[in-house]
N, C-alpha and C positions, 0 to 999 in steps of 0.2 A: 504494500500500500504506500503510495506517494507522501512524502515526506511536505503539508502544505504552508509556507510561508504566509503569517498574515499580519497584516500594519493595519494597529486600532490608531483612529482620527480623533479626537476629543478624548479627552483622559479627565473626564469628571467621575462622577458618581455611577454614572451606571458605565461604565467602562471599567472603573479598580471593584464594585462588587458585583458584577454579572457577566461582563467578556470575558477578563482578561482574566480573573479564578478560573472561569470555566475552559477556559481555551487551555490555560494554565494544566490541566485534567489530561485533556488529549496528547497521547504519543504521537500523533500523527501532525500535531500541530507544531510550528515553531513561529511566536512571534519575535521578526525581526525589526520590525518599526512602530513608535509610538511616536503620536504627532500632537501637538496643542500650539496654540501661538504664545503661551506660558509656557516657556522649558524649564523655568524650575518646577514647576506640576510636574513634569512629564519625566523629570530626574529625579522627584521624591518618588514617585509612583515606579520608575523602572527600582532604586534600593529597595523599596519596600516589598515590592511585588517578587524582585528576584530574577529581572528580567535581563538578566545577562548579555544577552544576545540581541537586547535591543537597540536600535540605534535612535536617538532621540531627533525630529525634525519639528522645525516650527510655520512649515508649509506645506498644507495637502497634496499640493500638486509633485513636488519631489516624490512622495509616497504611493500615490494615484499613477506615477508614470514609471518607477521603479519595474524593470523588466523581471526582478527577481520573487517579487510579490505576487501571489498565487491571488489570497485575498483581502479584501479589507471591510473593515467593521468600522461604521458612521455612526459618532456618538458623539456630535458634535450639537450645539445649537439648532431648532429646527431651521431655521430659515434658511440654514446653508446644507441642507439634506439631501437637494435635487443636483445643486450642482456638483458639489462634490461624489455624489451615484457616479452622474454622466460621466461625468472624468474617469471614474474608476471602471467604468462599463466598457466605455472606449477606448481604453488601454487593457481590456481584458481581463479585468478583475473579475471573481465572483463578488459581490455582497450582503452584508449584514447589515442594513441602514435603519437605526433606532425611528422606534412610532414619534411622531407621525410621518407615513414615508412621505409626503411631502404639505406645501401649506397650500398648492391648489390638486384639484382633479387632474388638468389637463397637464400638470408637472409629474405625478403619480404615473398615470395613462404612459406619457414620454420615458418612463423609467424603467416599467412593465415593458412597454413594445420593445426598448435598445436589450434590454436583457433577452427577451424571448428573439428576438430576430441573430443575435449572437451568440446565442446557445450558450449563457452563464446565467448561474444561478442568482436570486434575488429574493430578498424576506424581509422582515421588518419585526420588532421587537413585543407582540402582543402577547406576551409570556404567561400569563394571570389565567390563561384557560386552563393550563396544564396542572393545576392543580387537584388533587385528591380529587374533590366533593365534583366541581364541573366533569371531569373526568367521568365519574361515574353516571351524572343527570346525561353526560351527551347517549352514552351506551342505553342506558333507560330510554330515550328517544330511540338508539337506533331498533330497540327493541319492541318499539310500539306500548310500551306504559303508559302513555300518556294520553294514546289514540291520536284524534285529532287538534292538535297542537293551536290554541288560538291566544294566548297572547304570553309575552316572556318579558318582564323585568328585570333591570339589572342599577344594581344602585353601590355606590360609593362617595356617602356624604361625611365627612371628616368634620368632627368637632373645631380643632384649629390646628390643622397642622398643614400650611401650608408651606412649599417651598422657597424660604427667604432669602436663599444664597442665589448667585449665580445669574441669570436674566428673566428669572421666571414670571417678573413682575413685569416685563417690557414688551410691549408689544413690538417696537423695531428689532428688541432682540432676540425676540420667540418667537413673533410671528400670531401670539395670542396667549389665552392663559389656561383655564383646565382644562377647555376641552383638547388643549393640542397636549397635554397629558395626564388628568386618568380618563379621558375623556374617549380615545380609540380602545383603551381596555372596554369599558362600558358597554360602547359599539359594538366593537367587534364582539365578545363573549356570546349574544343573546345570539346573535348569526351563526357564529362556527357553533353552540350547542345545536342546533335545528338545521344545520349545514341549509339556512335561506341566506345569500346575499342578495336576493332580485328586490328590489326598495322601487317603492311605489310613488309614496311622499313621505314630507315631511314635515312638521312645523315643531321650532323651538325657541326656546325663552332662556336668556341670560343674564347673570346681576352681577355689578359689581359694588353689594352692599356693606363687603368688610374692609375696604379697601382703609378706612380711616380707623379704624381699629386692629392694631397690630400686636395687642397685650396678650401673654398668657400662650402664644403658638408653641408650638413643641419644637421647631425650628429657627426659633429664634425672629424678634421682632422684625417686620420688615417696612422700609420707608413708603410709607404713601404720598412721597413726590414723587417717588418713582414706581408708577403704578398705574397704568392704564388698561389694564386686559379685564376679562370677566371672571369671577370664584368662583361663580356658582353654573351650571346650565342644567337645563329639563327638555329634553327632546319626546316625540311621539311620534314614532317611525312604523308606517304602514309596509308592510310587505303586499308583494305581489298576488301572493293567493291570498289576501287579508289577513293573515297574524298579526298581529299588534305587539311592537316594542315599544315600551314605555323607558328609558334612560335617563339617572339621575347620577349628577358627578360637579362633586364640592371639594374647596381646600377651606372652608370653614364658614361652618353653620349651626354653630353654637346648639348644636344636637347631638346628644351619646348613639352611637349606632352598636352595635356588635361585633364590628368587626372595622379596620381598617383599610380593607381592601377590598377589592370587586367581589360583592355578592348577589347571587343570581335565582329568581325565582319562577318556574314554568306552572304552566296552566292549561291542561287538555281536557277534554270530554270524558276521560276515563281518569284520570290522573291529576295530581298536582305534585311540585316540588319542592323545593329551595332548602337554602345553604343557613344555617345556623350556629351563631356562636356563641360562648368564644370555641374558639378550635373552628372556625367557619372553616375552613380551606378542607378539613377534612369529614365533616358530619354532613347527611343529605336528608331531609326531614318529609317523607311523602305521604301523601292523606290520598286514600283511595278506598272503593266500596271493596270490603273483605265479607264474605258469609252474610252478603246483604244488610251491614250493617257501614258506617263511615269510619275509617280506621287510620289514627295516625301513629307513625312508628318512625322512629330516629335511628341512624345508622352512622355508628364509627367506621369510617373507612383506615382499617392498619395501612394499609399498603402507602408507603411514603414515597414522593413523589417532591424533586426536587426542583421547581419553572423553571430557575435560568437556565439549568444545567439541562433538561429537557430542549428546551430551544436550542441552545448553544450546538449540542451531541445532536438533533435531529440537523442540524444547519450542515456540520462538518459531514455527516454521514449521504446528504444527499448528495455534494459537492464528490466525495469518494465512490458514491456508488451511481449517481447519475439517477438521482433520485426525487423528489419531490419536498421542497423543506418543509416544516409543521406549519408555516403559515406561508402562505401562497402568495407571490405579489398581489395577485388579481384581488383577493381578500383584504390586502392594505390599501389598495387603491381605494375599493369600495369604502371604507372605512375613512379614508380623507373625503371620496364625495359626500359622504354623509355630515362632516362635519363643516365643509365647506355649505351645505342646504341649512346647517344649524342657525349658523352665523348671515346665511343671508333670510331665514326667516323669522329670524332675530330683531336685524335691523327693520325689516317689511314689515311687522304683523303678520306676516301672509304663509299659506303654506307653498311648501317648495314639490313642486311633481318632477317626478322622474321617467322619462322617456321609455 
């Protein structure tokens, strides 16, 4: 098996705890480039991480065009997600380009077609499915539990923890604010459980009503001068055969939830679901007619199931075996249109149809 070379682009947070551990894993991987336009980042992160063989750049394009580079992993800021893909696509890279794969559709779509028309791989970072409890609801689906399937919630409303490091408060420098991240977990989960992405329409609502209170976050205060994006959004997303997705995704809403991460609730003619916490990632709670009567029963899922490293090992394994990654471009594309309808039926009042 091929020995694959790969150069992570952004050395923030989700690059030192979910690429580069995970990659770190693989015998078949060796990274040899770590890039940031901070090189002291990118020098703490190679002593700390152990990355010997890394060679430290503070320009994508040296690493995107680096002949010796098999693949690369985009962990940079969203707004610079598209272009740094294309560069890496065009010089023959496979890709790993963190959610959201970009901040429009028809940038997504351009990303999806250079990769499929070049025959390299491409994914995007919606790791939150791969958990225990989803795991189990998708298979209950594919199993008919549920019958006919008509509407699926998926909610991730945080007390206060929003993200105050970094650009996440900036709309020039994100490109937006939760929905461009928890906001494609959200999305996507309720799709890849019911394996529906064909979306009908859409209409959504967004607030940015915490913005002037920043006391009390788990991440520490953040400045509301600098703070233009939205906390909060509520989407209602119609599928095609009429399912009803309902999506809810906050970085602080002064509400205890159960969990702090994507949880996700189905609802069929035969069946119902959802994720209960604490321990949400691995418990599945389903109410269904048993012996003619209405019965609900909780289930410990043992089986341990680790997202990044799932992602990470499904990504390298397709790239090895020419295989399909765990999340499909064409599934993050849809996932950027849908958040691109959010935000423009946001601004309208109006609902957004899809073609």
């Amino acid at each position: 098996m091929k020995t694959l070379n790969a150069g992570v682009i952004g050395i923030g947070v989700i690059a030192t705890t979910k690429h580069i551990p995970a990659l770190l894993k693989r015998e078949d991987v060796k990274i040899t480039a770590i890039c940031d336009i901070d090189t002291a980042k990118a020098e703490k992160a190679k002593e700390e991480l152990g990355l010997k063989d890394a060679k430290v750049y503070s320009d994508y394009k040296e690493v995107c065009t680096d002949p010796s580079i098999d693949v690369i992993h985009v962990c940079t800021p969203n707004p610079s997600h598209h272009d740094i893909t294309m560069l890496a696509l065009n010089n023959g890279k496979h890709v790993h380009c963190e959610k959201p794969l970009a901040l429009t559709y028809a940038d997504a779509r351009e990303m999806v077609d250079t990769a499929r028309a070049k025959g390299l791989k491409l994914t995007s970072g919606t790791q939150w499915r791969y958990n225990p409890a989803p795991m189990r609801m998708k298979k209950m689906v594919e199993d008919g539990v549920f019958g006919d399937i008509f509407y699926v919630k998926s909610s991730q409303l945080r007390p206060r923890r929003l993200p105050a490091y970094g650009v996440y408060t900036s709309k020039a420098g994100n490109g937006g604010g939760v929905l461009l991240d928890g906001g494609p977990h959200s999305i996507d989960l309720p799709m890849w459980l019911t394996d529906n992405y064909d979306v009908a329409s859409v209409y959504g609502v967004t607030f940015d009503k915490m913005k002037n209170f920043p006391e009390g976050n788990d991440l520490g205060p953040w400045d509301p001068e600098n703070f233009d994006v939205e906390d909060t959004a509520f989407a209602m997303i119609t599928m095609k055969n009429g399912m009803v997705i309902y999506m809810e995704t906050a970085w602080a809403t002064n509400l205890q939830q159960p969990a702090m991460g994507v949880v996700a609730e189905i609802g069929g003619n035969k069946a119902g679901a959802d994720m209960v916490g604490p321990g949400f990632e691995n418990h599945v709670r389903t109410t269904q007619i048993v012996d003619g009567k209405l019965t609900t029963t909780t289930e410990k899922i043992e089986e341990q199931i680790n997202m990044n490293e799932y992602d990470i090992f499904h990504w390298i394994d397709a790239i090895q075996n020419d295989t399909d990654p765990a999340v499909l471009p064409e599934q993050a594309a849809t996932v950027v249109r849908v958040i691109e309808a959010i935000y423009e039926s946001a601004a309208t009042g109006k609902t957004v149809f899809f073609d």
